[in-house]
C-alpha positions, 0 to 999 in steps of 0.5 A: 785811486783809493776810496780814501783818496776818492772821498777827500777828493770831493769839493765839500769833503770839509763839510762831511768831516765836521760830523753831525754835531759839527754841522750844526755848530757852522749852521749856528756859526754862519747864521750868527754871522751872516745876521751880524753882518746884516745888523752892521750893515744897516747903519752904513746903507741908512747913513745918507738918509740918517745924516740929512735927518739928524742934521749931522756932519759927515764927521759927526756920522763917521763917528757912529761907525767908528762908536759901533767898532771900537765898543765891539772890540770890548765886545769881542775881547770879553766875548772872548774871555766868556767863551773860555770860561762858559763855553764858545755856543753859550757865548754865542747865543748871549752875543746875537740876542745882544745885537739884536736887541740894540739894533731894533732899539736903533730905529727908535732913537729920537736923536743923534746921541741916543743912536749913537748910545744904542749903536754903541751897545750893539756894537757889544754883540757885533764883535763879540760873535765873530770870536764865539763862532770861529772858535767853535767851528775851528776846534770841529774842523780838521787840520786839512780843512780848517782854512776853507771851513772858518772860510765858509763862515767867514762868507756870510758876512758877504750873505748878510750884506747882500741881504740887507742890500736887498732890503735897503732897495726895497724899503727905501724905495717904497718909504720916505728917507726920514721913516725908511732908515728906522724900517731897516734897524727894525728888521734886525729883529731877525736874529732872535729866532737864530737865538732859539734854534742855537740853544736847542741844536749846537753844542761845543766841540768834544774837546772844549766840552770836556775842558769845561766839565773837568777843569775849573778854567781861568783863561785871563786876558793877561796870559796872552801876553806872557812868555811866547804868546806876547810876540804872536798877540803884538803881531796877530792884533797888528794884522788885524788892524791893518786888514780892518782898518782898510775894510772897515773904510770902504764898507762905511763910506762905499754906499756915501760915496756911490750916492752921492760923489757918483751920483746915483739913484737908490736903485743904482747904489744897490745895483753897484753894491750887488756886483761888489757883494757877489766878488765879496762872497767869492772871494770869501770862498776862493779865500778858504781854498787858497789859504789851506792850497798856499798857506796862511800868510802868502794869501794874506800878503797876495790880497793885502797888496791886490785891496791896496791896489783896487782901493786907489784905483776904484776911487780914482776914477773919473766922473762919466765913467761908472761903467767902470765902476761897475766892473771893479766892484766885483775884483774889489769885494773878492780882494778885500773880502779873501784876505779876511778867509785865513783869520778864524783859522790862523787864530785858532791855531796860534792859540791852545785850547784854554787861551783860543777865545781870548787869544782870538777875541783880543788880537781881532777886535782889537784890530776892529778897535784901531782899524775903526779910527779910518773911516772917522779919518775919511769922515772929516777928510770927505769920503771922495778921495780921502776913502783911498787912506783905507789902502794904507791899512793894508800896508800896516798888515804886510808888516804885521806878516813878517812877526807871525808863523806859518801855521797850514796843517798843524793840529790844534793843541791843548 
């Protein structure tokens, strides 16, 4: 064995490749997300306590989750755009400050409407992060790595769940419903630190830094949809809607559902929560692997059809038997959270280098924008049974599958 073969051979070679420079753009990546995730997810673990505050329908409380998601993908696709022409870590700081900001905002709202305004302006930040981030590891890592890398990124959405889980248990535990879910938008003040240390550490991938020294960019969102770019945006915005529209129903209505149709205790909820976060985090990881071990679009399709499945089933089972429940929590998260792992490198290596941000801020948020109709759908319907309609999102994302190329291996181009 050689020394070469030796050193590729260890299980975080990905991370020693990104160099130092690299390591510090996925620190700023990762936190980025991780606390986005965190900020997101206060609204669905609070939505129970906000409902009976407000007096709201399940309707009506659907409909901040699906404000929330379709504002970020205008957040998203100009994040996007704006990491194309500034640069992907001068995005990304302008990204976290702004959910930041309007999810502490959140906890002060006097009224239903008012928080679906803060909600929606947050949500300006949410999507916009995700495509800054990918974008700027993606153009540090290397062909053989990419998967697993834009993965590891991708698994702290599932660090910022738990985390906020964690203080959910907490806060609702010790304070009243009517204060408890105000407590948990203001720890979203958190991110703000991350905003400090990014500006002073990260800086952009050599390649996109030189392109922005010397050339005057003018990305628009209408070169995405010329030439052969057209067929791979309709395509990549379809499995993006698919694969969200799936996600986004289960992580709304999942904390409703165990609260109230499984009928469990605070304590509860966030115990089953645990065993579904811990798949989620794995499956992220696992996800990684297996998109750079199998391709891009055979582990899309292995986990759009496994979520389906588990989606039907988690929901279907009967009452007296949260036993089970328990269990699937854990193949449930891996599934619907390892389909995500391909995303930021897929995109990346669909698009050059002019057009990334864009390309990948487009087709992604604008899945988030279609994919945020579901959990709405399942609000009015009841999130009972109803939630199963997610499943069909996935169906939407193996048809997507059949448009789009195998990208495993190629290098990035200009």
């Amino acid at each position: 064995m050689t020394a070469t073969t030796a050193t590729e051979a260890r299980p975080f070679d990905w991370f020693r490749t990104l160099g130092k420079r690299g390591r510090r753009a996925f620190v700023g990546a990762f936190g980025g997300y991780g606390l986005d995730s965190f900020d997101y997810q206060t609204l669905p673990l609070g939505l129970a306590a906000i409902t009976a505050y407000f007096g709201i329908s399940s309707g009506e409380a659907g409909l901040l989750g699906t404000t929330t998601l379709v504002v970020s993908a205008v957040g998203g696709v100009g994040a996007g755009m704006l990491a194309d022409r500034i640069g992907r870590v001068r995005t990304l700081q302008i990204t976290i400050a702004m959910y930041t900001i309007f999810t502490v905002l959140c906890g002060f709202a006097p009224n239903f409407e008012t928080l679906l305004v803060f909600r929606a302006l947050q949500g300006l930040g949410f999507g916009g992060e995700w495509a800054a981030g990918a974008a700027l590891v993606a153009e540090y890592s290397s062909a053989r790595y990419r998967g697993r890398t834009v993965a590891f990124v991708q698994s702290a959405w599932a660090v910022g769940w738990g985390l906020s889980v964690i203080v959910y248990t907490v806060v609702f535990s010790v304070a009243s419903d009517d204060v408890a879910w105000r407590i948990m938008f203001w720890t979203g003040v958190i991110p703000a630190l991350l905003v400090l240390w990014v500006r002073k550490s990260v800086k952009d991938a050599p390649r996109a830094e030189e392109r922005l020294k010397t050339e005057r960019p003018k990305g628009t969102l209408v070169q995405i949809f010329k030439g052969d770019l057209v067929r791979t945006t309709f395509f990549a915005a379809l499995l993006a809607t698919g694969v969200q529209g799936g996600y986004y129903t289960i992580s709304t209505w999942l904390p409703s559902y165990l609260k109230k149709t499984r009928e469990l205790t605070v304590i509860g909820t966030g115990g089953y929560l645990a065993f579904l976060i811990t798949g989620a985090f794995v499956g992220y990881v696992c996800g990684g692997y297996l998109t750079d071990l199998l391709g891009r679009k055979k582990t899309f399709l292995t986990f759009a059809l496994l979520s389906a499945a588990l989606i039907v089933a988690y929901t279907q089972i009967p009452k007296g038997a949260n036993g089970l429940v328990l269990v699937l929590g854990f193949p449930l998260g891996f599934s619907m959270s390892a389909i995500f792992s391909g995303f930021g490198a897929f995109l990346a290596e669909l698009y050059p280098t002019a057009l990334r941000g864009t390309g990948q801020g487009f087709t992604y948020n604008f899945g988030r924008a279609v994919g945020a109709i579901f959990p709405t759908i399942v609000g009015f319907l009841g999130a009972g049974g109803a939630i199963v309609f997610g499943a069909l999102g996935y169906g939407i994302a193996v048809l997507a599958l059949l448009g789009l190329p195998e990208t495993r291996g190629i290098e990035l181009v200009d």
